[in-house]
C-alpha positions as CSV (number, residue, x, y, z in Angstrom):
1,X,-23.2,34.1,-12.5
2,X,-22.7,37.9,-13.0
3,X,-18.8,38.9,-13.2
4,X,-18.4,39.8,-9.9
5,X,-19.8,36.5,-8.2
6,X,-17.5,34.7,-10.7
7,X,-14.4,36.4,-9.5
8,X,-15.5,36.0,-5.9
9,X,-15.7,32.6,-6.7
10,X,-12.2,32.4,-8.1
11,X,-11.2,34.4,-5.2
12,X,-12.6,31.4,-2.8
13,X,-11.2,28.9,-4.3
14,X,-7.6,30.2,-4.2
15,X,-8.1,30.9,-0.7
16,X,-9.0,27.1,-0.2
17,X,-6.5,26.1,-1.9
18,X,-3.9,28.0,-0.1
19,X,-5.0,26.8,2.8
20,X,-4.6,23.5,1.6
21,X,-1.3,24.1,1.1
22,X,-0.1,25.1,3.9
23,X,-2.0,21.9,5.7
24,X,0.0,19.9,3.6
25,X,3.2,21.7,4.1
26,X,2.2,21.4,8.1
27,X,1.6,17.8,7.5
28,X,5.4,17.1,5.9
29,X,7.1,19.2,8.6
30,X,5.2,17.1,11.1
31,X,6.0,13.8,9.4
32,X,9.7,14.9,9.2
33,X,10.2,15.4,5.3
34,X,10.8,19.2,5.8
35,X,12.3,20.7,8.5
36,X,15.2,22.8,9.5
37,X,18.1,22.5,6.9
38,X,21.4,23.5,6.6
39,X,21.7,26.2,4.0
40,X,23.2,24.2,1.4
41,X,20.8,21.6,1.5
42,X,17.9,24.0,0.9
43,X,19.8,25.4,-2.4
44,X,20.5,22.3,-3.6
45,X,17.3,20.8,-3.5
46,X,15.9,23.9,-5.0
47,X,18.6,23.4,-7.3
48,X,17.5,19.9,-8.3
49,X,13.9,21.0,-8.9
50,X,15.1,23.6,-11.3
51,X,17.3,21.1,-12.9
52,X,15.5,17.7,-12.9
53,X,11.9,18.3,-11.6
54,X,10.0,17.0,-8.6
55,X,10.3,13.5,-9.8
56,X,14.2,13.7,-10.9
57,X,15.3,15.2,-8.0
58,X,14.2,12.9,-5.2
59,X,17.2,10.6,-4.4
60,X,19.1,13.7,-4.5
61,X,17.3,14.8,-1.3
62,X,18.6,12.2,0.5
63,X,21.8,11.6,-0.8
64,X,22.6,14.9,0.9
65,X,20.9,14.5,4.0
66,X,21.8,11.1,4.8
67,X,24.0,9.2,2.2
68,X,24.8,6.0,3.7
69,X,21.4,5.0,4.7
70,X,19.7,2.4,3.4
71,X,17.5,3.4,0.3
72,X,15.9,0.2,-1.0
73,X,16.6,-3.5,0.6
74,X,16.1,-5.8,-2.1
75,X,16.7,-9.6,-3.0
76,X,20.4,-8.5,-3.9
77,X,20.9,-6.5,-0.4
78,X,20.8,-3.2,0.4
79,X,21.5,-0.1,-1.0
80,X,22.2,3.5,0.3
81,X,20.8,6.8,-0.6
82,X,24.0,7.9,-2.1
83,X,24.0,4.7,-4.4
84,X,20.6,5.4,-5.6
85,X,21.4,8.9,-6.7
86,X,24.8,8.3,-8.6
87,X,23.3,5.0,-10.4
88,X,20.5,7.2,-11.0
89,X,22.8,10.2,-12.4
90,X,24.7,7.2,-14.5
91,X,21.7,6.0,-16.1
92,X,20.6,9.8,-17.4
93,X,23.5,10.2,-18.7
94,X,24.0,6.5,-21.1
95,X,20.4,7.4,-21.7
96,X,21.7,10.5,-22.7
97,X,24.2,9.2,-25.0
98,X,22.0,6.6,-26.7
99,X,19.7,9.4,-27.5
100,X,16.9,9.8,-25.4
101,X,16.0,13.3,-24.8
102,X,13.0,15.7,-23.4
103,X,9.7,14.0,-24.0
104,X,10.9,10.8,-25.3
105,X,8.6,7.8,-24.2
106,X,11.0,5.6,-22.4
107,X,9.0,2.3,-21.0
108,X,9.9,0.7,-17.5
109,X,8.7,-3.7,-17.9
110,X,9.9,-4.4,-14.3
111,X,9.2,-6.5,-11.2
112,X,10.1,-4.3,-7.9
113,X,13.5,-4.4,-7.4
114,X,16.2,-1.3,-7.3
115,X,16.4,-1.4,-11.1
116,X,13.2,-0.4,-11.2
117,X,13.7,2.9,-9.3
118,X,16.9,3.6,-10.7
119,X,15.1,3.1,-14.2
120,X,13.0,5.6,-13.4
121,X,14.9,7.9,-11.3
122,X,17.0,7.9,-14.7
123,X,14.7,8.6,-17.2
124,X,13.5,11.7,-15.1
125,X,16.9,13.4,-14.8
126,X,16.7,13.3,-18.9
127,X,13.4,14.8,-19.0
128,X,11.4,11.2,-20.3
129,X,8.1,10.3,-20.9
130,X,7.9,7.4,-18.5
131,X,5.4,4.6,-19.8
132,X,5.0,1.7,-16.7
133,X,4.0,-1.5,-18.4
134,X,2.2,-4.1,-16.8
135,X,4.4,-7.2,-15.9
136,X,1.3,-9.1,-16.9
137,X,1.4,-8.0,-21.0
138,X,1.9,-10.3,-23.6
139,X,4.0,-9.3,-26.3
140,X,1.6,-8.2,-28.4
141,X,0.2,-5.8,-25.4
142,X,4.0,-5.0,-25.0
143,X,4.1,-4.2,-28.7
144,X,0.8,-2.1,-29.3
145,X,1.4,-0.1,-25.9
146,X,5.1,0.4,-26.8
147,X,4.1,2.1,-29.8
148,X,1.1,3.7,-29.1
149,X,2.7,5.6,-26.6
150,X,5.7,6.5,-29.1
151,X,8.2,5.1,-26.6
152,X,11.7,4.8,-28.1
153,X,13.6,2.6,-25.5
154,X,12.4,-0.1,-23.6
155,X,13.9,-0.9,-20.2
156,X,12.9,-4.7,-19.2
157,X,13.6,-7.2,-16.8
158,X,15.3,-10.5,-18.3
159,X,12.7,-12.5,-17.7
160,X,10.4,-10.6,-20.2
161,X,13.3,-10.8,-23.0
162,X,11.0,-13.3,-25.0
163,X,7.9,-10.9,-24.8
164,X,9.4,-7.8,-25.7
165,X,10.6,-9.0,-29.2
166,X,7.8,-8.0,-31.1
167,X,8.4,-4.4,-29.9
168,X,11.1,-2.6,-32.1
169,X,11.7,0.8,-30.3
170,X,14.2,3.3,-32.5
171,X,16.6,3.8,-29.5
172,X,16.7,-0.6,-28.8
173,X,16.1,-2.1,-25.6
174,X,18.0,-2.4,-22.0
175,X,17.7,-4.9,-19.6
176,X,16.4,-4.1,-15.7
177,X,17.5,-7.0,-13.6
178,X,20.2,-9.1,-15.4
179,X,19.6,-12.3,-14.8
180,X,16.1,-14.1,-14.4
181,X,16.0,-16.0,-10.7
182,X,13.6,-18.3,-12.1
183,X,14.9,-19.7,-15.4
184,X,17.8,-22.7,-15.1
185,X,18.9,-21.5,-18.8
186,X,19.9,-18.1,-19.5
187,X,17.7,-16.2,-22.1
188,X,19.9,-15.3,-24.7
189,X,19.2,-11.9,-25.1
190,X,22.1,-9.4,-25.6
191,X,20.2,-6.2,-24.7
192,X,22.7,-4.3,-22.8
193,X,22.0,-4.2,-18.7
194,X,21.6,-1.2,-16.9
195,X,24.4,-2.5,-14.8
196,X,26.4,-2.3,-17.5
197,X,25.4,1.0,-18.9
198,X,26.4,2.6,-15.1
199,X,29.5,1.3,-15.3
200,X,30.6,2.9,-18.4
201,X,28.8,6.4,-18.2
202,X,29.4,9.3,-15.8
203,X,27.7,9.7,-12.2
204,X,28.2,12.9,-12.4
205,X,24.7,15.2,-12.6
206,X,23.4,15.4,-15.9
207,X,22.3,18.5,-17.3
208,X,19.7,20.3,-17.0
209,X,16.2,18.3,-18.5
210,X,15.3,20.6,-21.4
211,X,11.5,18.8,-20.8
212,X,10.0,18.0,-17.4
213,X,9.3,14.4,-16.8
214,X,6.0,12.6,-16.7
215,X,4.8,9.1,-15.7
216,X,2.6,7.4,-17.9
217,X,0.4,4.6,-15.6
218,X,-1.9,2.3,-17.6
219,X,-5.4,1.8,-16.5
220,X,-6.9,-0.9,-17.5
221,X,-5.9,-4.6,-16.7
222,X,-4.1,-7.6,-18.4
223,X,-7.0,-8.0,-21.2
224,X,-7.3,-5.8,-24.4
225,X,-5.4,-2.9,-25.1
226,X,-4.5,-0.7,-22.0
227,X,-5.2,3.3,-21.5
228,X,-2.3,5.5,-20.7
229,X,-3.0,8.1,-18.1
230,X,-0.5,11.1,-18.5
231,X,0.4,12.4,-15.1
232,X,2.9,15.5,-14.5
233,X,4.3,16.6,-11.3
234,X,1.6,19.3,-10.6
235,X,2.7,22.5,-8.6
236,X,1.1,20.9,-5.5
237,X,1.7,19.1,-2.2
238,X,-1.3,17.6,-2.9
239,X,0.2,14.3,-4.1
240,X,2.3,13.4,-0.7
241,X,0.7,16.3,1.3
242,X,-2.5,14.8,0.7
243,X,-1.9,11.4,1.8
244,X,0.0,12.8,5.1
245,X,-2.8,14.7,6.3
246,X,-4.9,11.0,6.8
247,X,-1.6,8.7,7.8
248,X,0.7,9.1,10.1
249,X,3.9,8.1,7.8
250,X,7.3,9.4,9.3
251,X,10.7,10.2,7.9
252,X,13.4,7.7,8.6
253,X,11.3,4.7,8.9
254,X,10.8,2.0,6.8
255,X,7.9,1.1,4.6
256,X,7.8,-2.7,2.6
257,X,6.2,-2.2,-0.7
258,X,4.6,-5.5,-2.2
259,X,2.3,-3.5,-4.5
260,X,4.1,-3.3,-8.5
261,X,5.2,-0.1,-8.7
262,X,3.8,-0.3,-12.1
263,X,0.6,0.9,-10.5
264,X,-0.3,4.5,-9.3
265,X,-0.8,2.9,-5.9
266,X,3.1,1.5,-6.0
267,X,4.6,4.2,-8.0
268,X,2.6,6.9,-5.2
269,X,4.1,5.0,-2.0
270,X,7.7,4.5,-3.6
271,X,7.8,8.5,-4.0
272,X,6.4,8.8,-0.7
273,X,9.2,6.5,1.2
274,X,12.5,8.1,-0.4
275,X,10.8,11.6,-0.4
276,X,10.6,10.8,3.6
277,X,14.2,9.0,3.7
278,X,12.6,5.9,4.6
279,X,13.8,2.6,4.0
280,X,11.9,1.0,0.8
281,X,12.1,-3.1,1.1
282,X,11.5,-4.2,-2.0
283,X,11.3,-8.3,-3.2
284,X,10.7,-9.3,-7.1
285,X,7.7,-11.4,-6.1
286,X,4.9,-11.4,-2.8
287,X,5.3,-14.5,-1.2
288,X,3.1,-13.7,1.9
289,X,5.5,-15.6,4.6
290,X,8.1,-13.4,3.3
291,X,6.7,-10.2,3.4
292,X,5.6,-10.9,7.5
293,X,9.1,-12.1,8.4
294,X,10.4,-9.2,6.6
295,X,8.3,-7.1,8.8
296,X,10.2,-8.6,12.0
297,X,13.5,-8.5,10.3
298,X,13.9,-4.8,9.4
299,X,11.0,-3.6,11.9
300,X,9.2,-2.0,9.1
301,X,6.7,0.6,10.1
302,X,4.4,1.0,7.4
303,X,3.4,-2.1,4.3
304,X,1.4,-0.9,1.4
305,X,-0.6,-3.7,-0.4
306,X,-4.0,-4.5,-3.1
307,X,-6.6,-6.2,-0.5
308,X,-6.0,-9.9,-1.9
309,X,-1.9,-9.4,-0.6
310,X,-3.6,-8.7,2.6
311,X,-6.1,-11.5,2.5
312,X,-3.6,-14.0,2.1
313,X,-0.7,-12.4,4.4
314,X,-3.6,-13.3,6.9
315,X,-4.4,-16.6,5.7
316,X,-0.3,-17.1,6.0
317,X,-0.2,-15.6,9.5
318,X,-3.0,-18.1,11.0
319,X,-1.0,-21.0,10.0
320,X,2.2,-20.6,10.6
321,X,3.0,-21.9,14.1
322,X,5.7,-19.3,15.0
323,X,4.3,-16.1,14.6
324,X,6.6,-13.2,13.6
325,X,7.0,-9.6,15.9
326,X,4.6,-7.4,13.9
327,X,4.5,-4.9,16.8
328,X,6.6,-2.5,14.5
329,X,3.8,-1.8,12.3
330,X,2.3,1.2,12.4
331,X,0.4,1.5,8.9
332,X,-0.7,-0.8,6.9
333,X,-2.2,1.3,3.5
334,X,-4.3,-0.7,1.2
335,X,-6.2,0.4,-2.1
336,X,-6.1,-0.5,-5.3
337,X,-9.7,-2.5,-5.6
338,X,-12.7,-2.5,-2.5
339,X,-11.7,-3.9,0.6
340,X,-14.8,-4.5,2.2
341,X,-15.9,-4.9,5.3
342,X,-14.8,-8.5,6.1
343,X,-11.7,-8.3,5.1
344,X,-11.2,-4.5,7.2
345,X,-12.5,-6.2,10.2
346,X,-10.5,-9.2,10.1
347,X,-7.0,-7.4,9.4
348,X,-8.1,-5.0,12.7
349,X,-8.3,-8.1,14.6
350,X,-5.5,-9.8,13.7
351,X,-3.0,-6.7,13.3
352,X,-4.8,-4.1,15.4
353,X,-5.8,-0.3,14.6
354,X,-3.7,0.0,11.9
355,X,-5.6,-0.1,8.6
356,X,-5.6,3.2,6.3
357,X,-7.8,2.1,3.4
358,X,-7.6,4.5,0.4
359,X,-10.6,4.9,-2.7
360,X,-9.3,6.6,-5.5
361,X,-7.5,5.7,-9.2
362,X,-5.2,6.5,-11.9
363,X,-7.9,9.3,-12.9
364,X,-9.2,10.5,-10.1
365,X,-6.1,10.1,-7.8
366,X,-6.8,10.6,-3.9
367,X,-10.5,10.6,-2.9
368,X,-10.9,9.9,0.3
369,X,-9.3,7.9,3.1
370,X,-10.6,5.4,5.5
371,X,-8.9,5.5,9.2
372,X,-8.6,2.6,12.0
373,X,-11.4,4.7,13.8
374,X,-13.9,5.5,10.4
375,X,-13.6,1.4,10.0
376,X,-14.3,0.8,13.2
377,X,-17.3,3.0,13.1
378,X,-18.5,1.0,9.9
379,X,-16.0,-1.1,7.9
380,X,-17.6,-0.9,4.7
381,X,-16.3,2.9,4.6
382,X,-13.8,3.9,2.5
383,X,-13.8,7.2,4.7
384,X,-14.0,10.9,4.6
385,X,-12.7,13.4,1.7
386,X,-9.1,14.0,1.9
387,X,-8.2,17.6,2.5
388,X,-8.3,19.6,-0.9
389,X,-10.6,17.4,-2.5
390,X,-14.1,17.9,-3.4
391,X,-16.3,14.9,-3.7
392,X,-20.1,15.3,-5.3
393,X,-22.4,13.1,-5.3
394,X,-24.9,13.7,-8.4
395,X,-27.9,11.7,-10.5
396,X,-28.1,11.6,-13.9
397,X,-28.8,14.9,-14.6
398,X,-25.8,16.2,-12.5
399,X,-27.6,17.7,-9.6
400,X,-26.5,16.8,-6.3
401,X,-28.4,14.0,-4.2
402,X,-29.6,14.6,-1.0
403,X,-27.6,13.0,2.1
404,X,-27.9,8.9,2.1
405,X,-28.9,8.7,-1.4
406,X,-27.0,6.9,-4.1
407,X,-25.7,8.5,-7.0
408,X,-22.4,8.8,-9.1
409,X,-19.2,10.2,-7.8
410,X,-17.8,12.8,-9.2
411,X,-14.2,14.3,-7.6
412,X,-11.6,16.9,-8.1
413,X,-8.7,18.2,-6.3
414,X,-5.1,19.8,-7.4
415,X,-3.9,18.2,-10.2
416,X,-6.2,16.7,-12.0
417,X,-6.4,13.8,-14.9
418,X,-5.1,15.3,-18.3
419,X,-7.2,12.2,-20.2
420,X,-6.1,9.2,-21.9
421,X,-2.9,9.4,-24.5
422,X,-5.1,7.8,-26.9
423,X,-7.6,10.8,-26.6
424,X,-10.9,10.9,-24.3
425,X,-11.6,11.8,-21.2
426,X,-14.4,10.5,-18.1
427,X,-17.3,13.2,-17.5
428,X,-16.7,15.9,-16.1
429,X,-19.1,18.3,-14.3
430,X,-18.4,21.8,-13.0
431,X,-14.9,20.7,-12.9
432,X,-15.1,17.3,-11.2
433,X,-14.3,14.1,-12.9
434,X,-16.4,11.6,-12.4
435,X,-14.9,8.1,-10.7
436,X,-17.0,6.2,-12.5
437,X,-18.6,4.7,-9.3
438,X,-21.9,4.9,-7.7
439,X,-21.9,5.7,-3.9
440,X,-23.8,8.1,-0.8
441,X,-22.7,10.0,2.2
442,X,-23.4,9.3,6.0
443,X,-24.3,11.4,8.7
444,X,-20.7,11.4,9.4
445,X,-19.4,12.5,6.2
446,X,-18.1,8.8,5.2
447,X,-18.4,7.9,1.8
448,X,-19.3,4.3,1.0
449,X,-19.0,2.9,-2.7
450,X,-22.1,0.8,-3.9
451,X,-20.5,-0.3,-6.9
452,X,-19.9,0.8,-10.8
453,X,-22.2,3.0,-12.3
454,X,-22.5,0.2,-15.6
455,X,-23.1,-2.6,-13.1
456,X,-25.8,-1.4,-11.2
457,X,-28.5,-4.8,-11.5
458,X,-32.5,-3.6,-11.4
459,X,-34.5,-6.3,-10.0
460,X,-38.4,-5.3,-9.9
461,X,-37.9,-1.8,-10.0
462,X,-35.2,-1.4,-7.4
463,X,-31.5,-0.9,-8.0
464,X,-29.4,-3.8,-6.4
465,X,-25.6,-2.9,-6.2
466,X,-23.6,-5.8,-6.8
467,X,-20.4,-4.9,-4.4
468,X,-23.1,-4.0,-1.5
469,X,-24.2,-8.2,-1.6
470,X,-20.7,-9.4,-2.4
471,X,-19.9,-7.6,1.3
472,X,-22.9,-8.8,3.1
473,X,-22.9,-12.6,1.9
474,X,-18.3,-12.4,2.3
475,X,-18.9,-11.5,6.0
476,X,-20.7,-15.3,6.3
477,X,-18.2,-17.1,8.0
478,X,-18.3,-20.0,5.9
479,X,-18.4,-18.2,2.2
480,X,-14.9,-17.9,1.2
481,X,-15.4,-15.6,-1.6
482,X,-18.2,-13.9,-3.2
483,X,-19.6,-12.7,-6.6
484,X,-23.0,-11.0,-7.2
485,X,-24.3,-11.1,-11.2
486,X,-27.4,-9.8,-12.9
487,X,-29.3,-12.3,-14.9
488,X,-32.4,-12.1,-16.9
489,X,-35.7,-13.3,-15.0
490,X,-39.3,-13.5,-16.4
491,X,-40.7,-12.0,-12.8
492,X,-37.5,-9.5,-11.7
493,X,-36.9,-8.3,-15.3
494,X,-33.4,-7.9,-16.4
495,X,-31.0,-8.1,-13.7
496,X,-31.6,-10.2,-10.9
497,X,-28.8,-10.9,-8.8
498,X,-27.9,-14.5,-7.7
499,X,-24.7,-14.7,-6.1
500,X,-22.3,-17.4,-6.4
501,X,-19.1,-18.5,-3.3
């Protein structure tokens, strides 16, 4: 590509991303985040970005528009806006004091409660490196993460006071929640609380961070040692904007999270809620009958959740014999693993048009975005492209593949993976990363996901994708669940799938 085409090129891309940016920006007006403000409100918030970030400042939107609403509802009650951001400005500063500063790791080992927010709200307005540890680590995982990651506090949850004594961070340990609801002895441990460090250190604004903040989300699941993704606020809309211009969330409403904020998927719709000035209901554990009575009880609008949570909120609904006033929800946002087409078309018919099924991950981030009417069209989707991404679909050599055929997918939008903290990276070609799933394009520009690009099974010459038979032999009534292996054969060759329910 000569110079000119290159900075034509350049020149196109900017374009597209401008006007990607002002679709998102059209989105949050429309959804209510933005809209017309009283003067001091705008210079504060663009006060709290220059001090804190687009992370830190966030309960300090809302605290000034709307103080004494309810922020989070939790298994201790509720608390407002204005809570949130003075418990949040109390934590920064004992942080502060014990002497965390700019880029210091500071690791979060919570359930979701308000401690976990306010944790992290806190460690933002100091400037941290925020490392989310699974609630599932041992404590040698807690240890090796801990310390790979260079984190010099740990924040935990009582419960996990056992586990966490293998790690020695320089700065010590605080404890989250307090107490833990589920022990009839106390632990023991004398790892100050964050209760107790509010009470004794200023709510007044802390200083300006001399380091912008970044989350740390780990990739990889309860086995083996974990890969920290690095992600910083990027200079986009894209994150919120993105997710607005496929579902119709709305400011002032109210959104139950039982997905661990731990996760990108939690962490993502936890940001999204209190950016809004919704209502974030919150309990330390899913218990499916609770999360559906809680839908009745506060009227919530919008319930994020991994399929399984979904599959067994259903099971729960079927049998209980007085069912609960769902007719306040509006959304209900699932992702984290495939949902499949079962599974889609049984929560349509027991909840209605009200499925939003997103495919993406801690690397990729936002892909695309299935809607009540892609699903309904075909409920394998996981839908179309989500405005200001770009979504390839290439073979081995990394050209692209003609409409209906399978290849890898590769993706990239505006702010994009930084690689592992351990060092590495996924492929990346002409800029897109790849998701590390296989997958084609229909006629209508829905993507559908065939499986993982290592677990692709050849059986006599033709590829068989596991997660394509799982769906097909799942949607028997009378198969429960369904898993599709590759086994040597002397006729098929290696790799011919039996399926197991």
């Amino acid at each position: 590509m000569d110079l000119p085409a290159q900075a034509l090129a350049k020149v196109q891309r900017l374009a597209e991303r401008g006007s990607s940016e002002l679709h998102y920006l059209h989105k949050m007006i429309e959804s209510g985040a933005f809209g017309l403000e009283p003067p001091q409100n705008l210079i504060g918030l663009v006060a709290d970005i220059r001090r804190w970030g687009e992370i830190g400042m966030v309960p300090a939107l809302n605290a000034r528009r709307t103080p004494t609403k309810a922020a989070i509802i939790d298994d201790e009650g509720s608390m407002t806006f204005k809570e949130l951001d003075d418990a949040a400005n109390a934590v920064a500063n004992g942080l502060l004091a014990m002497g965390v500063r700019g880029g210091d790791g500071v690791a979060i080992l919570a359930r979701n409660h308000r401690w976990f927010v306010i944790a992290n709200y806190g460690c933002a307005r100091v400037g941290a490196r925020t490392i989310m540890l699974n609630t599932e680590f041992s404590g040698p995982q807690i240890r090796d993460v801990s310390e790979r990651e260079g984190a010099k506090l740990i924040i935990h949850d009582d419960e996990y006071s056992e586990a966490v004594k293998l790690a020695e961070p320089p700065l010590g340990k605080l404890r989250a929640l307090g107490t833990n609801p589920d022990a009839t002895e106390p632990s023991g441990s004398t790892d100050e609380t964050l209760a107790e460090l509010i009470a004794r250190s200023s709510s007044a604004p802390p200083p300006k961070v001399t380091k912008r903040s970044s989350v740390i989300i780990l990739t990889s699941g309860t086995t083996g040692t974990p890969k920290g993704a690095t992600r910083n606020a990027p200079p986009s809309l894209a994150p919120i904007g993105g997710v607005l211009s496929s579902v119709p969330f709305r400011a002032g409403e109210v959104t139950s999270l039982p997905s661990p904020m731990f996760h990108a998927l939690g962490y993502l719709h936890a940001t999204i809620a209190l950016t809004l000035g919704s209502t974030l209901v919150l309990r330390r554990k899913f218990k499916p009958v609770t999360v559906l009575e809680d839908i009745a009880k506060h009227h919530v609008t919008a319930i994020v959740v991994v399929p399984v949570m979904l599959s067994r909120m259903l099971d729960a609904l079927e049998k209980m014999d007085t069912k609960p006033d769902l007719s306040s929800l509006r959304i209900v946002f699932v992702s984290g693993s495939q949902l499949g087409a079962e599974l889609a078309t049984r929560a349509m018919k027991d909840l209605g048009p009200v499925i939003y099924n997103l495919y993406g991950s801690t690397e990729v981030a936002l892909a695309t975005i299935a809607k009540p009417e892609d699903l309904q069209k075909n409920p394998a989707t996981v839908g179309s492209v989500v405005r200001g991404t770009k979504i390839k679909i290439l073979d081995d050599n990394g050209n692209e593949v003609p409409q209906g055929d399978v290849g890898r997918i590769f993706v990239g939008n505006s702010f994009p993976f930084e690689g592992y903290t351990g060092g590495g990276n996924k492929q990346i070609i002409d800029g897109l990363l790849s998701s590390g799933d296989v997958g084609y394009f229909d006629h209508n520009g829905l993507l559908f996901v065939s499986g993982r690009d290592d677990e692709m099974i050849v059986s006599g010459g033709e590829n068989v994708f596991p997660a394509e038979v799982e769906d097909l032999i799942s949607g028997h009534p009378d198969v429960v669940e369904a898993t599709a292996l590759g086994v040597e054969d002397p006729d098929w060759g290696l790799g011919c799938g039996h399926s197991s329910s």
